[in-house]
C-alpha positions as YAML, in Angstrom:
chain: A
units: angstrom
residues:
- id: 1
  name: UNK
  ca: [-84.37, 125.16, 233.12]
- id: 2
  name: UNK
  ca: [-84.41, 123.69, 236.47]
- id: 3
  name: UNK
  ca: [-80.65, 121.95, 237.90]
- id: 4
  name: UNK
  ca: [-80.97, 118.83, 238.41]
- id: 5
  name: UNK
  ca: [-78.27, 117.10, 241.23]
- id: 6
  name: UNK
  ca: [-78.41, 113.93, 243.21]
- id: 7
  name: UNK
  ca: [-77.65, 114.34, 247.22]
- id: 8
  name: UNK
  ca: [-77.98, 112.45, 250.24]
- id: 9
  name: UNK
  ca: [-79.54, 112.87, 253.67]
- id: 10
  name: UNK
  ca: [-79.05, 110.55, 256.89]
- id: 11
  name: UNK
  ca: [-77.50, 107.78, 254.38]
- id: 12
  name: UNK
  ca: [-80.70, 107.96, 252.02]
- id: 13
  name: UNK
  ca: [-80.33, 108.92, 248.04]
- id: 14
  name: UNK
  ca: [-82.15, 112.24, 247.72]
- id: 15
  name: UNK
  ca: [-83.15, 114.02, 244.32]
- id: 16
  name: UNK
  ca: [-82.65, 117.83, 244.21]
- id: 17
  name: UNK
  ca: [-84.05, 120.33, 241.65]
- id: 18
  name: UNK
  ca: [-83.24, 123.97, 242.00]
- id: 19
  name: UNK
  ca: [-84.40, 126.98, 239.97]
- id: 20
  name: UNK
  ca: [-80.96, 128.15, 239.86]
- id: 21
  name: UNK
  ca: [-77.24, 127.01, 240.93]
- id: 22
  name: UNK
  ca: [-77.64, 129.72, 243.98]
- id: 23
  name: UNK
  ca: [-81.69, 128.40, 244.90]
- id: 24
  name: UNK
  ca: [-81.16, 128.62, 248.94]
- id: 25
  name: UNK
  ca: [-84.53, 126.50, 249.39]
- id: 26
  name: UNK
  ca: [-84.54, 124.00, 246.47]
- id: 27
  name: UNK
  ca: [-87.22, 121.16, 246.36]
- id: 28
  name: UNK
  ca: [-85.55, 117.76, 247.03]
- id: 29
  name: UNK
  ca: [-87.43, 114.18, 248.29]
- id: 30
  name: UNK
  ca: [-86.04, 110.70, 248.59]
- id: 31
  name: UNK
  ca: [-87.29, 107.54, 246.82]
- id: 32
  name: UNK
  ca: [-90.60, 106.44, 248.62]
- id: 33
  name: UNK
  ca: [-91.63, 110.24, 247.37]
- id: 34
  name: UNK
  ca: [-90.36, 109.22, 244.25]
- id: 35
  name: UNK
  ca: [-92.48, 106.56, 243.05]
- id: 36
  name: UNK
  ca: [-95.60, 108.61, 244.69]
- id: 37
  name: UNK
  ca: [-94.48, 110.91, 241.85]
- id: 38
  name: UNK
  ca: [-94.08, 108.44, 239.19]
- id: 39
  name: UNK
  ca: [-97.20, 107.04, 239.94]
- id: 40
  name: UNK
  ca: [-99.03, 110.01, 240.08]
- id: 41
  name: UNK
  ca: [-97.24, 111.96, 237.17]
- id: 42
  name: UNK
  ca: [-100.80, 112.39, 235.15]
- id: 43
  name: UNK
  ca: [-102.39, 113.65, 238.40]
- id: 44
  name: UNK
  ca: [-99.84, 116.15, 238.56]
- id: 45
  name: UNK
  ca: [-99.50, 116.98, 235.48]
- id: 46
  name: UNK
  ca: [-103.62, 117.99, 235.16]
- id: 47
  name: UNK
  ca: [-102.88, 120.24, 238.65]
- id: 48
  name: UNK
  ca: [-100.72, 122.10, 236.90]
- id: 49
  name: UNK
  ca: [-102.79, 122.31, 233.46]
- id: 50
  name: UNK
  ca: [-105.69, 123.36, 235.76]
- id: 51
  name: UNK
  ca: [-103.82, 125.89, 238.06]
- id: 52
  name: UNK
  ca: [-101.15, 127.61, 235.82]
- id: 53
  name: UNK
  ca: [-101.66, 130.87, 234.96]
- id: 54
  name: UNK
  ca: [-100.18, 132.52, 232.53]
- id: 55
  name: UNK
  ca: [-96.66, 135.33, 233.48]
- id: 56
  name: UNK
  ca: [-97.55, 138.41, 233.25]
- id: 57
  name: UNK
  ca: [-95.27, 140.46, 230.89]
...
């Protein structure tokens, strides 16, 4: 499960999700990327349906 932490960058709210606590390049974005996001969750959501492949075990 992904972490989940709120940070900031040149005064602007910034959302950060890491794979773990130690993640040295987690994937953060700010609001306007946000609502992009929100907006486009279905979108998304079909990329990833499409394009995930199963781990190998």
């Amino acid at each position: 499960m992904a972490i989940v932490e709120e940070g900031e960058y040149k005064g602007n709210a910034m959302l950060v999700l890491k794979n773990t606590e130690d993640d040295r390049w987690p994937f953060q974005f700010g609001l306007k990327k946000a609502k992009l996001i929100v907006e486009h969750i279905d979108d998304i959501k079909k990329f990833v349906e499409k394009h995930d492949k199963p781990e190998a075990k």
